[in-house]
C-alpha positions as semicolon CSV with decimal commas, in nm:
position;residue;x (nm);y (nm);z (nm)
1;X;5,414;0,243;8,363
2;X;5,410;0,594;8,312
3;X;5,678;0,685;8,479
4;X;5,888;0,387;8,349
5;X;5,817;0,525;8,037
6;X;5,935;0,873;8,119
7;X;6,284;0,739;8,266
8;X;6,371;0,573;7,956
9;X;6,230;0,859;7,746
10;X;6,457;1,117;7,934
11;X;6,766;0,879;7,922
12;X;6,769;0,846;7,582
13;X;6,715;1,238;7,535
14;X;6,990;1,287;7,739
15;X;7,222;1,024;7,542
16;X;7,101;1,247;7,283
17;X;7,228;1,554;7,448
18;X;7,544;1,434;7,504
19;X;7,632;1,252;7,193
20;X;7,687;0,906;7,348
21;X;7,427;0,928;7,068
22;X;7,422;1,019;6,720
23;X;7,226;1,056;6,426
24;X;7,152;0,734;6,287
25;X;7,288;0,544;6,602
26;X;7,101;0,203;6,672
27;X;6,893;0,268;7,081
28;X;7,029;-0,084;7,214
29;X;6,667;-0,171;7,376
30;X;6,801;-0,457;7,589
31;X;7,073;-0,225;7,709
32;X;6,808;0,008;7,824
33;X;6,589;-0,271;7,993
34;X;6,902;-0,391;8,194
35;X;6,996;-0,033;8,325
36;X;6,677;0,035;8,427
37;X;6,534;-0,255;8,520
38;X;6,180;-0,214;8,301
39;X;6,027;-0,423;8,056
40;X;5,995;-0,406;7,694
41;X;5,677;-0,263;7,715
42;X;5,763;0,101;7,889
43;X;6,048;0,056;7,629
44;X;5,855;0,050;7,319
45;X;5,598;0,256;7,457
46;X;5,944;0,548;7,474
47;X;6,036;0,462;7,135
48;X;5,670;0,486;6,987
49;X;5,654;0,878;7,185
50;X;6,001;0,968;7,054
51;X;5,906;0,855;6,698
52;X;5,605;1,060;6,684
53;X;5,850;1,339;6,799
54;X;6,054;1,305;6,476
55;X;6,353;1,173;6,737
56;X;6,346;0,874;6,679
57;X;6,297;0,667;6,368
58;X;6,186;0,249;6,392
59;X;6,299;0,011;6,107
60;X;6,131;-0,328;6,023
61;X;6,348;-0,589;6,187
62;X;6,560;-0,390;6,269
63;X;6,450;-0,152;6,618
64;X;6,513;0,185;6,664
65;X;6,782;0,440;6,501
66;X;6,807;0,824;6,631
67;X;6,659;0,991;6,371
68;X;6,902;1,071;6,057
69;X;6,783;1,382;5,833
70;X;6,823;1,419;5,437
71;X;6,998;1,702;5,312
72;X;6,632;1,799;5,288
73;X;6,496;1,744;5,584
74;X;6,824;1,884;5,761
75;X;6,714;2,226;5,571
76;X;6,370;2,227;5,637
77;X;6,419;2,144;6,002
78;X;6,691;2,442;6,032
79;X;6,466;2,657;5,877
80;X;6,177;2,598;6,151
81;X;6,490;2,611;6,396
82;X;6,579;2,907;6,290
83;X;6,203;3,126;6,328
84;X;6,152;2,935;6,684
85;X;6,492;3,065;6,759
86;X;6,455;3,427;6,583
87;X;6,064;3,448;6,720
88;X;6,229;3,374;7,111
89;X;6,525;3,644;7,084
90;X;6,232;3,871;6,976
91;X;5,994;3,823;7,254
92;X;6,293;3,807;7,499
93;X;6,404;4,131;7,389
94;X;6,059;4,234;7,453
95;X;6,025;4,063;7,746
96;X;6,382;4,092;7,924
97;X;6,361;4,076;8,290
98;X;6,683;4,204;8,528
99;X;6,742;3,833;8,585
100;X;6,723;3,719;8,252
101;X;6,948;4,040;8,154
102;X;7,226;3,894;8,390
103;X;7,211;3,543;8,285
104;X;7,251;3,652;7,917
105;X;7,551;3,879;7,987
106;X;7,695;3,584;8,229
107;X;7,633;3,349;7,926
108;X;7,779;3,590;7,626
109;X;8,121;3,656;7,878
110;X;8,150;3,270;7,921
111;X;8,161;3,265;7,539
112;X;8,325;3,522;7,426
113;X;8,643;3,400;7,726
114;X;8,630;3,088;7,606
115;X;8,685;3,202;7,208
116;X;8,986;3,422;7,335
117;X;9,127;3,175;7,574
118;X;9,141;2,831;7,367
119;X;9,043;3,005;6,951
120;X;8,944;2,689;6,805
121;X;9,031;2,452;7,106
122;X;8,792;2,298;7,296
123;X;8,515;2,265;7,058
124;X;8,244;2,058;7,259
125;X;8,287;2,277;7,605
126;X;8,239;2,580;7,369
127;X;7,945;2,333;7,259
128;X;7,851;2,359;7,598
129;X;7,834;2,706;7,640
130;X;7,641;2,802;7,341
131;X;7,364;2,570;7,450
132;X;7,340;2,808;7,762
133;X;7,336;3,087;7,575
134;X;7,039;2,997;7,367
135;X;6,858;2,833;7,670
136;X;6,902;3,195;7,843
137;X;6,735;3,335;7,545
138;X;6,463;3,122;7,468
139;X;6,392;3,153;7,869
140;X;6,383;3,516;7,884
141;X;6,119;3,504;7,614
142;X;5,895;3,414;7,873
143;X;5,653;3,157;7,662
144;X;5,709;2,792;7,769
145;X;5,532;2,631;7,454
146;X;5,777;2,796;7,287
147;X;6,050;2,712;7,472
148;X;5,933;2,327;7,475
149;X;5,933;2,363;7,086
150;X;6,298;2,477;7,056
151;X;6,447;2,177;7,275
152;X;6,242;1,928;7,067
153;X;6,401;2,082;6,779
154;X;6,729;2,151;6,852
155;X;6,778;1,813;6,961
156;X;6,749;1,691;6,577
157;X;6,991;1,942;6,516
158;X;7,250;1,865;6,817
159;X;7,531;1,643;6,644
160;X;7,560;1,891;6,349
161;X;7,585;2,156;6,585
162;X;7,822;2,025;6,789
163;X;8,036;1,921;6,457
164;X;8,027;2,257;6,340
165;X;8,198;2,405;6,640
166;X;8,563;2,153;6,478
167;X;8,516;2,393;6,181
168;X;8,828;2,666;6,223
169;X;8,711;3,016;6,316
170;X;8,323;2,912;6,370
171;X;8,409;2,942;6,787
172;X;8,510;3,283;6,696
173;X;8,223;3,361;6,492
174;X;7,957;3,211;6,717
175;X;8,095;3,440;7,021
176;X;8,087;3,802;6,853
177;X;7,733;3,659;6,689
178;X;7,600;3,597;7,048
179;X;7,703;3,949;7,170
180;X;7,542;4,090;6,879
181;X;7,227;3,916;6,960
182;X;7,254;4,029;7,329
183;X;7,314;4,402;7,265
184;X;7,008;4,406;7,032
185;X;6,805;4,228;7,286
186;X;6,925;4,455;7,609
187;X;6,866;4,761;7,348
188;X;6,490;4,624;7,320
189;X;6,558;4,631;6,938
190;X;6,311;4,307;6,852
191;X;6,231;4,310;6,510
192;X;6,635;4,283;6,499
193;X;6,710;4,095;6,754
194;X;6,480;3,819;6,589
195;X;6,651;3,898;6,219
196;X;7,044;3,821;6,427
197;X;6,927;3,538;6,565
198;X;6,786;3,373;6,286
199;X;7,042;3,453;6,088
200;X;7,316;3,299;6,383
201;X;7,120;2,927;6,367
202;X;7,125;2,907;6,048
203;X;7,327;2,718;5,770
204;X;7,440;2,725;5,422
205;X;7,354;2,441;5,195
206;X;7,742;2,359;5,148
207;X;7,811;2,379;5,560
208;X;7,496;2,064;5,566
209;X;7,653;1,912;5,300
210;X;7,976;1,894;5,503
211;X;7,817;1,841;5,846
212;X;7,577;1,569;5,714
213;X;7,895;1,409;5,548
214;X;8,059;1,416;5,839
215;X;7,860;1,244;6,028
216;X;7,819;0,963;5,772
């Protein structure tokens, strides 16, 4: 049952992921029984796990919705984002192995080609690539509770993300931010390294106006 459980856990975080789905999106249980050929109960059990996650959010009647923030919950989640995400480009510049050091260059070049090569074009591969930059960072920090913490997070945070990258000049932006961060990190500069990358997650109250909007 366990492992049922898992599967349909991991599919749906991966739906997630994607964004096959979104913020307020309905989890079609039945749909999820057919594909994987479990019963309700490893079902529910995924839905009760991802709840207590903040993921997931059940309504009377009704089943299961992605979770949807408020304006103030969108804020208060981005500013937890934003110290797990500052506190990991800190230890990682502490921390920053010769591996890690290549995979964070590999992962600003990707970005920073991309910006030059397609400006505002292509807004969910550039999506793409910024997730790899952050994973390289949070990984060269070296602590995997805190790494754990910063996926759960950040996938609360994924469609608005992913929205923001339609905005005009924001691929731009996002691509000289990450080779800020990586200079300060390769430089061993923490307390500033952590300051840039908290400062890179994080939004303005009109931006989550406009992202929250714009997701309906």
């Amino acid at each position: 049952m366990a492992g049922q459980t898992e599967t349909i856990i991991a599919a749906i975080l991966g739906a997630i992921e994607a964004g096959s789905l979104s913020p307020g999106d309905m989890i079609e249980e039945q749909s999820l029984i057919n594909t994987h050929g479990v019963s309700r109960t490893p079902v529910r059990e995924a839905m009760i796990q991802l709840e207590t996650a903040g993921l997931v959010r059940r309504l009377p009647r009704k089943g299961a919705v992605v979770f949807k923030p408020t304006l103030e919950e969108f804020l208060a989640i981005l500013e937890v984002h934003a110290k797990l995400e500052g506190q990991a480009a800190g230890l990682a510049a502490r921390r920053l192995s010769p591996a890690h050091s290549a995979a964070l260059e590999a992962s600003v070049l990707a970005c920073e080609t991309h910006a030059r090569t397609y400006g505002d074009g292509e807004p969910d591969r550039y999506y793409q690539l910024n997730m790899d930059f952050h994973r390289v960072v949070a990984e060269a920090a070296g602590n995997p509770f805190l790494l754990d913490m910063i996926k759960m997070n950040a996938r609360k945070l994924m469609a608005y993300y992913r929205a923001r990258y339609h905005y005009t000049g924001v691929i731009t932006a996002s691509a000289r931010d990450h080779r800020d961060i990586a200079t300060l990190i390769t430089a061993r500069k923490s307390p500033e390294a952590e300051e840039a990358m908290a400062r890179h997650v994080q939004f303005d109250q009109v931006t989550a106006l406009d992202l929250l909007a714009a997701l309906g």
